[in-house]
N, C-alpha and C positions, 0 to 999 in steps of 0.2 A: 254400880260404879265400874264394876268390869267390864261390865256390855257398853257401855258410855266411850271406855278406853277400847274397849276393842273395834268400837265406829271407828273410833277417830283418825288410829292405825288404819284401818280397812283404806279411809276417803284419804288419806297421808298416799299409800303406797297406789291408790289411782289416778292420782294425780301429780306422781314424781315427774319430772321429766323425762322423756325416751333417751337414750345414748346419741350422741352428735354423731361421733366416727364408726362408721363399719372396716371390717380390715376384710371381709370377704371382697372377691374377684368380681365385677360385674358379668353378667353372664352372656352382655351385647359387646364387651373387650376381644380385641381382636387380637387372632393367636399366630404366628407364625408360621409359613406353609410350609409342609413337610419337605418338600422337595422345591425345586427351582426349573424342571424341566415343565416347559409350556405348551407341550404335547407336539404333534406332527406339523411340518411347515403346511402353512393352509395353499392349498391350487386354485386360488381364486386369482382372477387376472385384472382386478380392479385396485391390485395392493401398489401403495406409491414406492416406487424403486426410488430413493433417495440419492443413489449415484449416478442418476440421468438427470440430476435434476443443476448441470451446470448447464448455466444459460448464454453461458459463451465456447459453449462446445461445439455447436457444427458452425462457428463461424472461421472462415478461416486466418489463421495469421496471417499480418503483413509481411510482404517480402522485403522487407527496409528494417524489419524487427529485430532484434537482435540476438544472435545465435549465442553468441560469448563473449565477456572483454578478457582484452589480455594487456599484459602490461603496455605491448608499445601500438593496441590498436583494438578491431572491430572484427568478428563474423559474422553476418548478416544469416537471414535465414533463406536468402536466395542462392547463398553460398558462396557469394562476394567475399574476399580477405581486404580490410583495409589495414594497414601496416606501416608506422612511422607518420599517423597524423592520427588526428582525431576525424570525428563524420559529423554531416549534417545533415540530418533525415527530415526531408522537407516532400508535400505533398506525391508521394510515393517513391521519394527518386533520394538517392543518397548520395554527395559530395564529400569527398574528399578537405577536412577544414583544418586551418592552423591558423589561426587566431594570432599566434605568438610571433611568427612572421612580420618584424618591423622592415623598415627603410633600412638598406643596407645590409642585410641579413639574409644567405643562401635560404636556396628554396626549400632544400632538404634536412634544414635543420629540426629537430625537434628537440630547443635549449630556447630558454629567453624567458621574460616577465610578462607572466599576466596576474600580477598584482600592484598594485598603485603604490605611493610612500603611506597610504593608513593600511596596506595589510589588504585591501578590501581587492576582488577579482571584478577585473577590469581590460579594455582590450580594444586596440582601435576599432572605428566606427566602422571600416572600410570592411571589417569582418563579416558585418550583416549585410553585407550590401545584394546578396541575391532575394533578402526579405522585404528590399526595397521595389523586385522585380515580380516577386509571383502574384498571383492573382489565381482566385480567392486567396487572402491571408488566413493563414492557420488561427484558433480562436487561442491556442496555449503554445508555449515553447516551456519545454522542458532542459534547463539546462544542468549538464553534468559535470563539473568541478574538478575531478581527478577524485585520488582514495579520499580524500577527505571534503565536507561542505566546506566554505565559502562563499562570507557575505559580499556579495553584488555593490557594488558600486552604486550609487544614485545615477550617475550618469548613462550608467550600461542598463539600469534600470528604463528610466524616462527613456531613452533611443527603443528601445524595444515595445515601453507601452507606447509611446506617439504614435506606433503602425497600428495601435489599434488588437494588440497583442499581449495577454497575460503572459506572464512569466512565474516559474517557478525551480526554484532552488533546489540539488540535491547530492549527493556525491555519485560518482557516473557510475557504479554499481547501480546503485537504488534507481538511478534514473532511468537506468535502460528497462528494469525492469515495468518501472511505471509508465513508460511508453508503449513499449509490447502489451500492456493491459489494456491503455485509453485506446491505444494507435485499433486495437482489438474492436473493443467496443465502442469507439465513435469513428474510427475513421478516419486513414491520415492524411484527407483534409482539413482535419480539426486538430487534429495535434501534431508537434513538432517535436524535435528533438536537437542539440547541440552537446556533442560531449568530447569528452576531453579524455584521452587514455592513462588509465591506471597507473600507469609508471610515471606517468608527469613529476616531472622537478622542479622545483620554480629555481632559473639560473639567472645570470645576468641579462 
């Protein structure tokens, strides 16, 4: 009867089941590296320099680009000062532009409305009228608003696409910037620009 009981134990305890959880470390766990220094700079000359790697670096800026705005104007990076208007930087060549310039209204003023009664920026037609004369037409006009955006008029809108001419919106900060970028890398026969100086007031 004891050897019976003591089978029975024996085939009990080989047939327990094994433990589920191990709490030891596995031995293929990866351990933290002693140090962080990644040895000597290698002299291989096949290694990518990542700070040659701007692709609008040997091209050169336009000279219609814009150096700096200031409140009552433009510096170009040709070294041009425009002062008491705004610019219009059209297929390489930059004008002198005042939009705000109605009937009856000195030449030298920089006071007056370019917003409609909804608020919206707007501006006689007569203003683009050298967009009516170039050839090639630019594929984009960037227009620059003053310190703040300003939504566009539907009509100022439509007069500018009819030429065949995207338009886009921005406040003349932002804008010059994004011109100096495209005017870079496409060309400024492809892009335009129209802006309006930072100090703008909208007056009577």
């Amino acid at each position: 009867m004891q050897a019976r009981y003591q089978s029975q134990s024996q085939y009990r305890s080989h047939c327990s089941p094994s433990r589920l959880f191990h709490t030891s470390v596995p031995s293929c766990a990866s351990r933290p590296p002693k140090s962080r220094d990644r040895g000597p700079t290698s002299s291989e000359t096949t290694q990518t320099d990542f700070g040659s790697m701007d692709v609008l670096g040997s091209l050169p800026a336009p000279t219609t680009g814009i150096d700096a705005t200031t409140s009552d104007g433009f510096s170009l990076n040709s070294g041009t000062r425009v002062s008491g208007s705004g610019v219009l930087l059209l297929g390489g060549e930059a004008f002198r532009w005042r939009p705000w310039i109605r009937e009856g209204r000195k030449e030298g003023t920089i006071v007056g409305r370019l917003r409609n009664e909804k608020g919206m920026w707007e501006c006689d037609t007569g203003a683009w009228g050298v967009l009516d004369l170039v050839w090639p037409k630019p594929d984009l006009l960037i227009l620059g608003t003053g310190p703040q955006v300003v939504p566009v008029s539907p009509a100022t809108r439509k007069r500018i696409n009819d030429l065949g001419i995207r338009l886009e919106i921005s406040d003349t900060r932002n804008a010059a910037a994004q011109f100096n970028l495209l005017a870079t890398e496409r060309g400024v026969q492809q892009v335009a620009a129209a802006l309006i100086p930072l100090g703008w007031k909208e007056g009577k």
